[in-house]
N, C-alpha and C positions, 0 to 999 in steps of 0.2 A: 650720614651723607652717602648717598651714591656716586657709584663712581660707573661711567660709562664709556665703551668702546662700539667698532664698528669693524666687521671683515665681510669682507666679498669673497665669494665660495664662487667656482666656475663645475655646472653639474653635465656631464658627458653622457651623452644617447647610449645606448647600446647597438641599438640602428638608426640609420637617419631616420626622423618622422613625418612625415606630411602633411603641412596644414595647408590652409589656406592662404597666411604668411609666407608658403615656400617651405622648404626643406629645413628642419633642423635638428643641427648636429651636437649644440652645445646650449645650454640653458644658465644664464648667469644668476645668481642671487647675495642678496646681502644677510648678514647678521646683526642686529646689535645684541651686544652682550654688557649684561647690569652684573657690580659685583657691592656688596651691601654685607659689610665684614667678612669676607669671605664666601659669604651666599652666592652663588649664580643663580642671574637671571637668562632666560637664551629668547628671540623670537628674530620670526625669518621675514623679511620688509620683500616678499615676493614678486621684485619689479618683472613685468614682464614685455622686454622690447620690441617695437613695432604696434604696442596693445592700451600698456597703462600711460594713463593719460598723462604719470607724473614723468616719465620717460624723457626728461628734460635734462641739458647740459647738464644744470646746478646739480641733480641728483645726490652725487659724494657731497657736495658741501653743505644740503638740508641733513644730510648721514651725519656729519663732523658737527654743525649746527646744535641736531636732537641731540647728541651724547653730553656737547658744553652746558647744554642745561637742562640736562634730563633732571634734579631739581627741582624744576618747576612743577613736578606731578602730571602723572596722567592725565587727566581732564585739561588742565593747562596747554598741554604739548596736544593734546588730540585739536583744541580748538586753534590751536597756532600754524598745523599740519595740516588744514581744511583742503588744501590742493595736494598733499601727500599721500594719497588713499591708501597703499602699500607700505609707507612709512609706519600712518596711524594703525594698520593692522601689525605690523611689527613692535611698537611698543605697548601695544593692549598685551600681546603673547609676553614680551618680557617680563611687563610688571607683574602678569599673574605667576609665573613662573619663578620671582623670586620669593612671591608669598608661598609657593606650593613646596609641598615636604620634597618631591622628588626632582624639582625645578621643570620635568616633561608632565605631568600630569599634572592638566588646568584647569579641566572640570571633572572633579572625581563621581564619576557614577555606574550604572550596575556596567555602560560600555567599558571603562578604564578596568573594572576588576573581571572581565572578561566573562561575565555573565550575558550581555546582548549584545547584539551585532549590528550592522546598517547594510540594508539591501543598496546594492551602486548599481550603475547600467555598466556592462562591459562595453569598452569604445575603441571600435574600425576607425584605425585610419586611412587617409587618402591616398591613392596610389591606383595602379594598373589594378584592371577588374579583378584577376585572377587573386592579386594578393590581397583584398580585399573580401574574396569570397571565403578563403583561406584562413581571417583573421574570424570573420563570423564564426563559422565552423569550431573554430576551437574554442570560442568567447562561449557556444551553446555547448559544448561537451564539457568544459570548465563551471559551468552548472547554473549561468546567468540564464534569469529570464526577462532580462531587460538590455538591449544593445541598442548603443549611438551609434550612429553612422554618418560619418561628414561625405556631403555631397557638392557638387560645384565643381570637382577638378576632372575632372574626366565630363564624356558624353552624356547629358542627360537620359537620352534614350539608353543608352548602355547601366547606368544608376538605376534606371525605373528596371530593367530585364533583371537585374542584381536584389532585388526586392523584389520583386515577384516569385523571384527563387526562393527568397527564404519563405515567401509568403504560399508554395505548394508544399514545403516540407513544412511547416508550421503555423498554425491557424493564429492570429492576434490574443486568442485565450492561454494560448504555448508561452510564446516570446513578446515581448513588446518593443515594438522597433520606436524610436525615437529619430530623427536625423537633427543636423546641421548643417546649413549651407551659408554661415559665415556671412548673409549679405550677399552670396553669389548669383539672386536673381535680381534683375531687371523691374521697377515699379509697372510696365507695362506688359509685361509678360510672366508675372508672376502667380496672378489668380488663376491666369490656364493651368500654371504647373502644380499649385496647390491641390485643383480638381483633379490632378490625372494622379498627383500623391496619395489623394483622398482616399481612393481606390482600392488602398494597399493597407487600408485598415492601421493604419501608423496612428501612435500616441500623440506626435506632436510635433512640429518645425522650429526650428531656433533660429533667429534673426532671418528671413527669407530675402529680404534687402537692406540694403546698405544703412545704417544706423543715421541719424538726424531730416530721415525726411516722416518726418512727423504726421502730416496730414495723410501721406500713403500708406503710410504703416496702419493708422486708426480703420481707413477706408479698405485694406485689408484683412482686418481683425474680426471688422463687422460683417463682412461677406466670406471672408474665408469658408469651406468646408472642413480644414485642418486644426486646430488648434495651434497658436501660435506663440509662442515662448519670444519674450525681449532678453537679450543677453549685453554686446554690445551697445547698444542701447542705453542700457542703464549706466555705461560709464563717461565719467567728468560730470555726472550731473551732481551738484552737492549741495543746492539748498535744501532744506523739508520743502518749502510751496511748489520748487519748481518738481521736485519728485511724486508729489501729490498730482500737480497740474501734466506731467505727462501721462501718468496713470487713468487719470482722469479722460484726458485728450483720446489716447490708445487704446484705450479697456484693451489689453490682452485677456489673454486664457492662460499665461504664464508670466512670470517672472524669474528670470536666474540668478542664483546671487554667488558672484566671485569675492569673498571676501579682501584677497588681495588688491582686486580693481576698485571696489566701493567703498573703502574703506572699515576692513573688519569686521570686527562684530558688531559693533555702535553701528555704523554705517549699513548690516546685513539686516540689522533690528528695524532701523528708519524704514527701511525700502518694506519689512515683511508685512509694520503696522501701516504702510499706504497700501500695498496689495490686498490685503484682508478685508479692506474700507472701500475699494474697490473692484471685493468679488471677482480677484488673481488668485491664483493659485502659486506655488513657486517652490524651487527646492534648489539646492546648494551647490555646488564642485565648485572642486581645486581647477587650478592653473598653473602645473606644472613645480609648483612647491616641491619642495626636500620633504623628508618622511618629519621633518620639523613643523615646518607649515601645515601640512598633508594633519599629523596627526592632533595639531591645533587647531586645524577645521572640521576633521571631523569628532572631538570631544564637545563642541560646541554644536555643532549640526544634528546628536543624540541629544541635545537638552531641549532641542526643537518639538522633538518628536512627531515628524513629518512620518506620514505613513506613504509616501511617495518614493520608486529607488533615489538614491541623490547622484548627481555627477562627480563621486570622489574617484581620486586616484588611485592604482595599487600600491607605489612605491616602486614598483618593479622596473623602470624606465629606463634606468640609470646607472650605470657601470660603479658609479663613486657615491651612492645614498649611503646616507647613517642609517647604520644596523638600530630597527627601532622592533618594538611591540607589535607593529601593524602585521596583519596578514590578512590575506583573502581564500574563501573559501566560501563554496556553491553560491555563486556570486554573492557574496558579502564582505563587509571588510571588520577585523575584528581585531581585537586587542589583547594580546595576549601578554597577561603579567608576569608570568616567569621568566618571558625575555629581556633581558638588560640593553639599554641603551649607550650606544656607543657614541656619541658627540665628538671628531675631533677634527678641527681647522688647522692644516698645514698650512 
């Protein structure tokens, strides 16, 4: 028998960050933790407020729910957790975790024994120009050649001068600039912005408007000059036909897959074999996950093996992360097995 618990972790900025949600200072998350004769099991159910769909009142009480009968098995709880997407990525990471020798290492390969690495994008956040110009600058001397940059919060014309800058110091062969505007343009003044983005030789745009308007999204995808990436988008949608049938609808040029929002891996798998069937491309990031989550996405994101950079985190974000394996370097993030992981819930 298993036996199952649940603790909520509150993870502290180092500085405030800026999204397009607003300023944040504090990042909450949960644990469930499997104990199976003494075995631990750990995984992080990466709710993320204002975002995941499951972000609902009951949340604790689906928490207290899965552990009374965790029991029922995997496959069991993942189809009962259909509206938990963060949940069901949470106990996919446990149960591997109590099968695995070191309870952190969930897909052992040449990444876990510190043989290969994953190329990430280094990601600008949102703020005053200057701190922004600031955060490129060191994301390109820290050795990436791929940088995100979220747009929408400041002056557009100010955003397009800000990439054009990097785009006299560094040719699209150097650096590959990628953005995010969260949905912060407008359906009717979007394809202007797209052309004038175009310009700037950029990889690609993530969500360019607001998620659920469907037939604008398709009718920009088709005309677009940019390449366009669904992000939000893809979340709360959880049948197969209906993920088929927006893929279908939209044809992007991307797909993002947040494992915490989509649920997991089962759920990051679903979305990869609709995109593949509808000639998407797509690659992975975290959402703010602990080096818990973080390093259970990307052990599973190397088994992909996506030759695109991915949207992983560094770990570095946070005043209070568990001392893990993960590092980055020349923009990649890597795993390094001589360091011991430190796991502990106050």
């Amino acid at each position: 028998m298993i036996k199952a618990s649940y603790k909520k972790h509150i993870l502290n900025f180092k500085s405030p960050s800026g999204t397009s949600r607003g300023i944040l200072r504090t990042k909450e998350t949960w644990f469930i933790i499997l104990d199976k004769n003494g075995k631990k099991g750990i995984g992080e159910t990466g709710l993320f407020r204002g975002l995941s769909i499951d972000d609902v009142v009951n949340y604790e009480e689906k928490l207290s729910w899965t552990c009374q009968n965790i029991n029922l098995g995997l496959d069991s709880l993942l189809k009962e957790l259909w509206a938990f997407p963060s949940i069901q990525f949470g106990i996919e990471q446990a149960f591997l975790s109590l099968k695995s020798e070191t309870s952190f290492e969930l897909f052992p390969s040449q990444f876990t024994k510190g043989e290969k690495s994953i190329r990430i994008n280094g990601l600008v956040w949102m703020g005053e120009k200057e701190f922004m110009k600031n955060q490129i600058i060191e994301k390109i001397e820290a050795g990436f050649s791929c940088i995100k940059m979220k747009i929408g919060a400041i002056d557009f014309d100010a955003e397009i001068e800000l990439l054009r800058a990097i785009r006299k110091e560094f040719s699209s062969k150097e650096i590959e600039v990628r953005v995010d505007a969260n949905g912060a343009f407008n359906s009717k003044n979007a394809l202007e912005k797209l052309n004038r983005l175009s310009e700037l030789e950029l990889h690609s745009i993530e969500q360019p408007i607001k998620q659920g308007q469907v037939q604008e999204m398709a009718e920009l995808c088709s005309k677009t000059p940019l390449p366009i990436a669904l992000d939000e988008e893809l979340i709360g949608v959880f049948l197969n036909e209906e993920k088929n049938k927006l893929l279908e609808t939209i044809k992007p040029q991307y797909i993002i897959l947040k494992p915490s929002l989509i649920g997991g891996f089962a759920g990051s798998k679903e979305w990869i074999k609709f995109a593949e069937q509808n000639q998407s491309n797509w690659w992975i990031t975290s959402a703010l996950e602990s080096n818990i989550g973080l390093s259970a996405i990307a052990q599973f994101t190397h088994t992909l093996h996506s030759a695109l950079p991915q949207g992983l985190g560094t770990g570095g974000l946070f005043t209070n992360n568990f001392i893990s394996p993960l590092e980055v370097e020349n923009g990649t993030l890597q795993y390094n097995p001589t360091i011991n992981w430190k796991f502990n819930l106050t």
